[in-house]
C-alpha positions as CSV (number, residue, x, y, z in Angstrom):
1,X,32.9,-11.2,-6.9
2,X,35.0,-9.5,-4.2
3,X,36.6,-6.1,-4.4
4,X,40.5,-7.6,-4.4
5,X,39.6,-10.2,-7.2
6,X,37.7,-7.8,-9.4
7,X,40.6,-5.7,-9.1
8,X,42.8,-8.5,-10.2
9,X,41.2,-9.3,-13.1
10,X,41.3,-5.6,-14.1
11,X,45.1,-5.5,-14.1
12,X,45.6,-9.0,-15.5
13,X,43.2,-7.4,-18.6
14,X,44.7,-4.5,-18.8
15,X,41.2,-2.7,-19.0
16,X,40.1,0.1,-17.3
17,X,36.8,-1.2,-15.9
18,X,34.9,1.3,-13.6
19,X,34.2,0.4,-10.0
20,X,30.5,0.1,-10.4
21,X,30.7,-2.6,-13.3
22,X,32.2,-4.9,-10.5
23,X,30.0,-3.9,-7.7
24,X,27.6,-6.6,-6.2
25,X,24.1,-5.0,-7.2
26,X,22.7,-3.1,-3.7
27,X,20.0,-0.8,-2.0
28,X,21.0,2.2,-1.1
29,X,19.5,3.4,2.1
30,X,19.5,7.4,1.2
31,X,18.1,8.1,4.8
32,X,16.3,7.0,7.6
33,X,14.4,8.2,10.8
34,X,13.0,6.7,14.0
35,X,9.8,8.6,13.9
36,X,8.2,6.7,17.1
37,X,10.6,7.0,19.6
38,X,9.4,3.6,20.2
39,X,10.6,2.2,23.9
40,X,11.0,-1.7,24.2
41,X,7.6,-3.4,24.7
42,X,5.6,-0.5,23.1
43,X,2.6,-0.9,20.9
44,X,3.8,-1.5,17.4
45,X,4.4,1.3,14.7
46,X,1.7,1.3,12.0
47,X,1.0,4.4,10.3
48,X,2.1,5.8,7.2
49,X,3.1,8.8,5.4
50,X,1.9,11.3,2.5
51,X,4.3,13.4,0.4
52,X,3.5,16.7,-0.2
53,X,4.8,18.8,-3.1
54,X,6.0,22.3,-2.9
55,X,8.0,24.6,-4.6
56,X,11.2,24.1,-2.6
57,X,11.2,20.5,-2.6
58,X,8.8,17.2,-1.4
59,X,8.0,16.7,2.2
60,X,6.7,13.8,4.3
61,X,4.0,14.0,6.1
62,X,2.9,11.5,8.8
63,X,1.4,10.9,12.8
64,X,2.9,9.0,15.3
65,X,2.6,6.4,18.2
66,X,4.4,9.2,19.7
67,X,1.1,11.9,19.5
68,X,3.1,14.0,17.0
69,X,3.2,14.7,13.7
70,X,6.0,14.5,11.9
71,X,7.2,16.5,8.8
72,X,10.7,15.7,6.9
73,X,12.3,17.0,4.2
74,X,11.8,13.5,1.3
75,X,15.4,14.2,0.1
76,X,17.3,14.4,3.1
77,X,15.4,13.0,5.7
78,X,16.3,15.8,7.6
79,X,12.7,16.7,10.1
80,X,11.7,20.0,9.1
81,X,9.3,20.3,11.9
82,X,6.7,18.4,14.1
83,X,3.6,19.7,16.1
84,X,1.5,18.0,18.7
85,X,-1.4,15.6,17.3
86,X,-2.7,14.6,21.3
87,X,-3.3,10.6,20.5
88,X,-1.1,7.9,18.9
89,X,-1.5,7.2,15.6
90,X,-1.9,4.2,12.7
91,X,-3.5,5.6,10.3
92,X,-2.8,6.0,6.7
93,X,-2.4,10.1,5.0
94,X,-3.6,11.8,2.3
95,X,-2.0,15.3,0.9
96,X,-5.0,17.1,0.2
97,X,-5.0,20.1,-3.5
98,X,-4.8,22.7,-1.2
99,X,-1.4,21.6,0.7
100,X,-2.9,20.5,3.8
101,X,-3.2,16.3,4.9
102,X,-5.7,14.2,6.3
103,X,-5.1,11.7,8.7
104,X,-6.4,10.1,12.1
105,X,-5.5,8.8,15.7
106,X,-6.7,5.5,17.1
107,X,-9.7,6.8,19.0
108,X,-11.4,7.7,15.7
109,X,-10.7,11.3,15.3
110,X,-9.8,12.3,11.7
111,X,-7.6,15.6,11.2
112,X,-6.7,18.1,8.9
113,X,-3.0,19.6,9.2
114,X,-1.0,22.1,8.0
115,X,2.6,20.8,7.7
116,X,3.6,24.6,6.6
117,X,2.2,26.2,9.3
118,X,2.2,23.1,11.7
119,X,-0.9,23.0,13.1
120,X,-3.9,21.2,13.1
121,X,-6.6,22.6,10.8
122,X,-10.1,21.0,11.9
123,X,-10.8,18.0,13.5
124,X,-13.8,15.0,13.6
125,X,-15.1,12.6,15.0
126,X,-15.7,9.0,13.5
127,X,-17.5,5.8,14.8
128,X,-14.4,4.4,14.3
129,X,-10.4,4.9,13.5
130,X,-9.0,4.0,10.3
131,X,-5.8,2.6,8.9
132,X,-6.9,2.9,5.3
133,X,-5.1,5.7,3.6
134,X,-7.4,8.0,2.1
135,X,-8.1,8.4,-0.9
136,X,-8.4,11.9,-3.1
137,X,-12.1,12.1,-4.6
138,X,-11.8,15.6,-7.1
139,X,-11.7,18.1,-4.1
140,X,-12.7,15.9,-2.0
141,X,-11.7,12.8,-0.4
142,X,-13.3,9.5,1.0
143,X,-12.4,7.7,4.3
144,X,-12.9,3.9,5.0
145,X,-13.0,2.9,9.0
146,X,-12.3,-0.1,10.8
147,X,-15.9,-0.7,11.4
148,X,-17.1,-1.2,7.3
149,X,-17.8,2.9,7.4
150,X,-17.3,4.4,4.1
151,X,-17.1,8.6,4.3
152,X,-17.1,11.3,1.3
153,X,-15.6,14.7,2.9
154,X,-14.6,18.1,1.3
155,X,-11.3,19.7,2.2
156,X,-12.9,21.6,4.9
157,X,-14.7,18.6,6.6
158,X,-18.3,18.7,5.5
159,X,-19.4,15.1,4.8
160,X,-21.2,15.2,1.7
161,X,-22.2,11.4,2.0
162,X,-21.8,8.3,3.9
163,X,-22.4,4.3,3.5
164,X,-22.3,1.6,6.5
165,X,-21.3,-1.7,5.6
166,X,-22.3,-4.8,7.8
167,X,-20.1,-5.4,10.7
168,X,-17.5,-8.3,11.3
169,X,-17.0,-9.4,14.4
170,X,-13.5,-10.5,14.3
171,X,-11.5,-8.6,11.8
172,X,-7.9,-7.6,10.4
173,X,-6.0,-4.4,11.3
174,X,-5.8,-3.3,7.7
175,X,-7.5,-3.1,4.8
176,X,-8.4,-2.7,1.2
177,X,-8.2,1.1,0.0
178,X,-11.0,1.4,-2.7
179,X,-10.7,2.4,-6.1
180,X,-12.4,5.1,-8.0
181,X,-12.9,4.7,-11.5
182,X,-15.4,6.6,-14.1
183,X,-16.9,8.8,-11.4
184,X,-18.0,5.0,-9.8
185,X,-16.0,3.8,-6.6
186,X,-15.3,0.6,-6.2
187,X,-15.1,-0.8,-1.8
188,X,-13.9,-3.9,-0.6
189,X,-15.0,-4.5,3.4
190,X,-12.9,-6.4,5.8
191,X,-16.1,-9.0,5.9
192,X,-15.9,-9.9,2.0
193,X,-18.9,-7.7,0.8
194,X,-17.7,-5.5,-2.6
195,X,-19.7,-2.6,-3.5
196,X,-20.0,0.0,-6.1
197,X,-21.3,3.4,-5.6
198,X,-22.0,6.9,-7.5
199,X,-18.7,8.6,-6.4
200,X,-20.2,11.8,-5.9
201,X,-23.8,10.5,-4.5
202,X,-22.9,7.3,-2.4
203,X,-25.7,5.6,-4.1
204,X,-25.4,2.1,-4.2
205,X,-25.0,0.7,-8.2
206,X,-24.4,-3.1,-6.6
207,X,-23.5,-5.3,-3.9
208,X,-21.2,-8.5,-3.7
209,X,-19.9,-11.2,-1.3
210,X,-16.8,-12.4,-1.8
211,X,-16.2,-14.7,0.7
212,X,-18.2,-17.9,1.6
213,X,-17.6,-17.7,5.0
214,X,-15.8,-14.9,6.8
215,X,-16.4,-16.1,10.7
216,X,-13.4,-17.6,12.0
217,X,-12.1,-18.3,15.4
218,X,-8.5,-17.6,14.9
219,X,-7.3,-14.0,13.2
220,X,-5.3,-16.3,11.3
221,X,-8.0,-18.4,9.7
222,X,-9.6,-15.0,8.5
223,X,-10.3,-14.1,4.9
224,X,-10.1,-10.7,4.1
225,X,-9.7,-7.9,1.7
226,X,-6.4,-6.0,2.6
227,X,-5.5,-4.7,-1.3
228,X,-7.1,-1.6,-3.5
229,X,-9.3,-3.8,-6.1
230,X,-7.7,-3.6,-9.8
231,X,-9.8,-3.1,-12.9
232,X,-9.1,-4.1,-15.9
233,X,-11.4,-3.9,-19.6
234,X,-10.3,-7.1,-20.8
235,X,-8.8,-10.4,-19.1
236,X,-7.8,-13.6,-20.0
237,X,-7.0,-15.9,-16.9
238,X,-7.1,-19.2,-16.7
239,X,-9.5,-21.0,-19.4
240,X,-11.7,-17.4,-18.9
241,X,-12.3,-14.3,-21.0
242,X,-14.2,-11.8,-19.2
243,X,-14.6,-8.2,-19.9
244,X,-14.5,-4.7,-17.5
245,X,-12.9,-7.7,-14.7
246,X,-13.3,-6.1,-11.2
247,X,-9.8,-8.5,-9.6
248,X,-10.3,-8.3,-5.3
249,X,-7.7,-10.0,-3.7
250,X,-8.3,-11.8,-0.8
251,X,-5.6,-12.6,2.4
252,X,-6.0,-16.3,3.3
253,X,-8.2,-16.5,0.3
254,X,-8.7,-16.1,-3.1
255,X,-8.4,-13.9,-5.9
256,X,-11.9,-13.0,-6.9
257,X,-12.9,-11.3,-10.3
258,X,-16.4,-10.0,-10.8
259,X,-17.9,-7.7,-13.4
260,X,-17.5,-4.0,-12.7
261,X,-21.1,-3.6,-14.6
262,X,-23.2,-5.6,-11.6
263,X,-21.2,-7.6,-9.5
264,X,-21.1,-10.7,-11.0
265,X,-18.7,-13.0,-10.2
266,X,-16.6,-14.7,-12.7
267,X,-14.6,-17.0,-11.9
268,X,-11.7,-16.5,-8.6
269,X,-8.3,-17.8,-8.6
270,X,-6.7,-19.8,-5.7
271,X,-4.0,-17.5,-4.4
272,X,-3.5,-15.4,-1.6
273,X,-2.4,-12.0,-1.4
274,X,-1.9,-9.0,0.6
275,X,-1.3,-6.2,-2.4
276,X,-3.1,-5.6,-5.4
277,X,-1.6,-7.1,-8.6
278,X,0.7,-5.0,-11.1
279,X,-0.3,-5.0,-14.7
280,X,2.8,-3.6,-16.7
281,X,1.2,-4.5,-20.8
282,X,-0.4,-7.8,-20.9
283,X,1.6,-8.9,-17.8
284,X,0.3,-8.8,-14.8
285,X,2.7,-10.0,-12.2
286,X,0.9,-11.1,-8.8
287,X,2.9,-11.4,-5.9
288,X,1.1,-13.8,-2.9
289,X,1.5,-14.5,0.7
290,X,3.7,-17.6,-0.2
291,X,6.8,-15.4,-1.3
292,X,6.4,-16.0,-4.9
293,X,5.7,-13.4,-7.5
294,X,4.0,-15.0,-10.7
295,X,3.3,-13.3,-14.2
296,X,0.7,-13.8,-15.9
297,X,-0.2,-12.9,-20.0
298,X,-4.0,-12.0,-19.8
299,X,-3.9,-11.7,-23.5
300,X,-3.0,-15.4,-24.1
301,X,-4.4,-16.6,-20.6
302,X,-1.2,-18.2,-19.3
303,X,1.2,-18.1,-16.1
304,X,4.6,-17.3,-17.8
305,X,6.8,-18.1,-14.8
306,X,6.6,-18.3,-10.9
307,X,9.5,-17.3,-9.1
308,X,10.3,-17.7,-5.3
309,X,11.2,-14.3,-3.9
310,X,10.9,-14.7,-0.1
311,X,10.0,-17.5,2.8
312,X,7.1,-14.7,3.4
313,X,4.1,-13.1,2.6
314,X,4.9,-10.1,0.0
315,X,3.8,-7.1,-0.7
316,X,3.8,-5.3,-3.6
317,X,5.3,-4.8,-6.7
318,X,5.5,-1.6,-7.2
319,X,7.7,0.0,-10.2
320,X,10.7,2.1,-9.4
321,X,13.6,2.8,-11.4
322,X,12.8,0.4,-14.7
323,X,12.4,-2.4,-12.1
324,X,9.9,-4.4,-9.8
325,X,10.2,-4.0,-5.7
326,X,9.0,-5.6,-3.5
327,X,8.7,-5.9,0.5
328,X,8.0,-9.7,2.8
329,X,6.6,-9.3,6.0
330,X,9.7,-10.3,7.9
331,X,11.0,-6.6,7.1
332,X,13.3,-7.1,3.7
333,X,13.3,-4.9,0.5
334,X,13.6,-6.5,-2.9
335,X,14.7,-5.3,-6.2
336,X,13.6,-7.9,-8.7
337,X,13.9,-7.7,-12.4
338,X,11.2,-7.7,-14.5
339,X,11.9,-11.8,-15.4
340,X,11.6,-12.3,-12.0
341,X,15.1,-12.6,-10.7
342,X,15.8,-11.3,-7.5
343,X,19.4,-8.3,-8.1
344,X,19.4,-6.8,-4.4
345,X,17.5,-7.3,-1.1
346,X,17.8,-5.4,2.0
347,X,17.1,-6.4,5.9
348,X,14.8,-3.3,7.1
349,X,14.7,-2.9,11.3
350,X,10.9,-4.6,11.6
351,X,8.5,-6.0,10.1
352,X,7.6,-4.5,7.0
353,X,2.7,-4.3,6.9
354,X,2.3,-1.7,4.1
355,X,3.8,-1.3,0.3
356,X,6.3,0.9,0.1
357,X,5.5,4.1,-1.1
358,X,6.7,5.2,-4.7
359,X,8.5,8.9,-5.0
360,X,11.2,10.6,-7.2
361,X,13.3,10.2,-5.0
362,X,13.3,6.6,-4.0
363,X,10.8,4.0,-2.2
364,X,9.4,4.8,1.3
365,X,9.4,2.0,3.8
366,X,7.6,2.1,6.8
367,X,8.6,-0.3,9.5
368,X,6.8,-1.7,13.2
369,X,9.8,-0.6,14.9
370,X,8.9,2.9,14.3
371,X,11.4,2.9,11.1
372,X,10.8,5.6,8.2
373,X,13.7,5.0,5.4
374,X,13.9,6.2,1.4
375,X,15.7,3.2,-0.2
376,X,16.6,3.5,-4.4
């Protein structure tokens, strides 16, 4: 409905309707940044940001393809400072208990940064770079590289354990962020092989491939792990009723599930996707590189409904506001109610490679074009 004919059916009513009740449902774009300063041609714009929490407000912490690190202020967008990080960046962030944030550069180096003080902290050196963002392990934290490297530091960088996965030959940029669960974390490697481990040993509990082949010639006939496994203590899926279900989604693949106890695979389901599913109840709504998001009752073991959201891969959902959002890999922002209709979508500038990130304040969206935006 347009402006001049809501208005007109207002005075032909006689009611006093407020604006908003004839509004077309929107995203708002509360802010955005170019954070890159990305010239035409440049390498693409791939890293993305923690928030950190302090008594004045949230800020937004992230590195660059520019070599700099960036800090804004999360309600106004407004760049509080930046200091120099001395290579470009992709990698994923973590805000660490004591304020500070870990991230890396793409020739391996992993940092710790004071986005108060701005400065770097301490700095190492990995076998490899990571894009993974990390993940916070009590007081400590865990890093996963590029190369199937699986890292346990404390705050001030002592490593307190490792574990080296096999290597893939041909590989995806991204990958799955693992999951830690009952002092046990849970990794899925860019060559299919799941493994749990003692979080606070590395020892190995048990090992699992996922994937009956994962050589391919072509990056896009490549199966691969790019979402944080889900567990789940009971689910019903498809003709199956399993118990402490370990779900690994697969790109190009499958949906796996495997028992969290020893690896055992249960049964997989025939859908591709790029994000790890959402369980809201007993719904768990799976959105897969098709551009449809399906809801599923793991109680009863049915698919309620499939509805077609995008031409493109998803990512997502993630909750925000009493409703589902979503992101396609084209670069648009969905809204989507919890039925499965779509109420709002919004064009971003890029293509849109990681879920957006859930605040207070809004969704962060992190674009290739170097894009940084808070949508609500």
């Amino acid at each position: 409905m347009n402006p001049f004919t809501c208005a007109l059916l207002v005075f032909v009513a006689g009611l006093i309707i407020p604006a908003a009740s004839c509004a077309e449902p929107h995203i708002q774009t509360v802010w955005s940044v170019h954070v890159d300063q990305r010239l035409p041609n440049s390498p693409l714009a791939l890293s993305s940001p923690a928030v950190v929490t302090r008594d004045q407000g949230s800020w937004v912490v992230l590195a660059g393809r520019d070599r700099w690190v960036h800090v804004y202020d999360l309600a106004s967008g407004r760049q509080v400072r930046r200091f120099f990080l001395g290579e470009p960046s992709d990698s994923g962030a973590l805000a660490l208990w004591n304020g500070q944030v870990v991230l890396g550069d793409i020739r391996g180096n992993m940092y710790a940064v004071d986005p108060t003080e701005g400065k770097i902290v301490w700095q190492k050196s990995l076998a490899s770079s990571f894009t993974i963002p990390p993940q916070a392990l009590g007081e400590d934290f865990l890093i996963q590289t590029g190369d199937n490297e699986l890292y346990c530091f404390s705050v001030s960088g002592a490593k307190r354990w490792s574990f080296s996965g096999a290597k893939s030959t041909l590989g995806l940029y991204f990958g799955a962020e693992p999951l830690i669960q009952d002092d046990i974390v849970y990794a899925a490697f860019n060559n299919g092989d799941v493994v749990a481990l003692k979080a606070y040993t590395g020892d190995v509990l048990w090992k699992r491939q996922t994937i009956l082949s994962h050589i391919a010639a072509n990056v896009s006939d490549i199966k691969a792990p790019l979402a944080q496994p889900v567990l789940l203590p009971e689910l019903n899926l498809e003709g199956e009723q399993v118990y402490n279900a370990l779900l690994i989604p697969i790109f190009q693949g499958e949906l796996v599930v495997l028992s969290a106890m020893d690896g055992a695979q249960f049964f997989d389901l025939p859908i591709s996707m790029k994000s790890s599913p959402l369980r809201k109840g007993d719904n768990l709504y799976i959105a897969d590189g098709l551009g449809f998001l399906h809801l599923y009752n793991i109680s009863k073991g049915n698919r309620v409904w499939s509805k077609k959201v995008s031409s493109y891969a998803l990512l997502g959902p993630v909750v925000f506001g009493d409703a589902l959002w979503l992101a396609d890999s084209q670069g648009k922002v969905f809204r989507v109610r919890w039925d499965g209709e779509v109420e709002a979508s919004k064009p971003m500038l890029g293509h849109i490679s990681r879920v957006p990130i859930v605040t207070d304040q809004g969704l962060l969206v992190r674009t290739d074009r170097g894009v940084l935006a808070l949508v609500k």
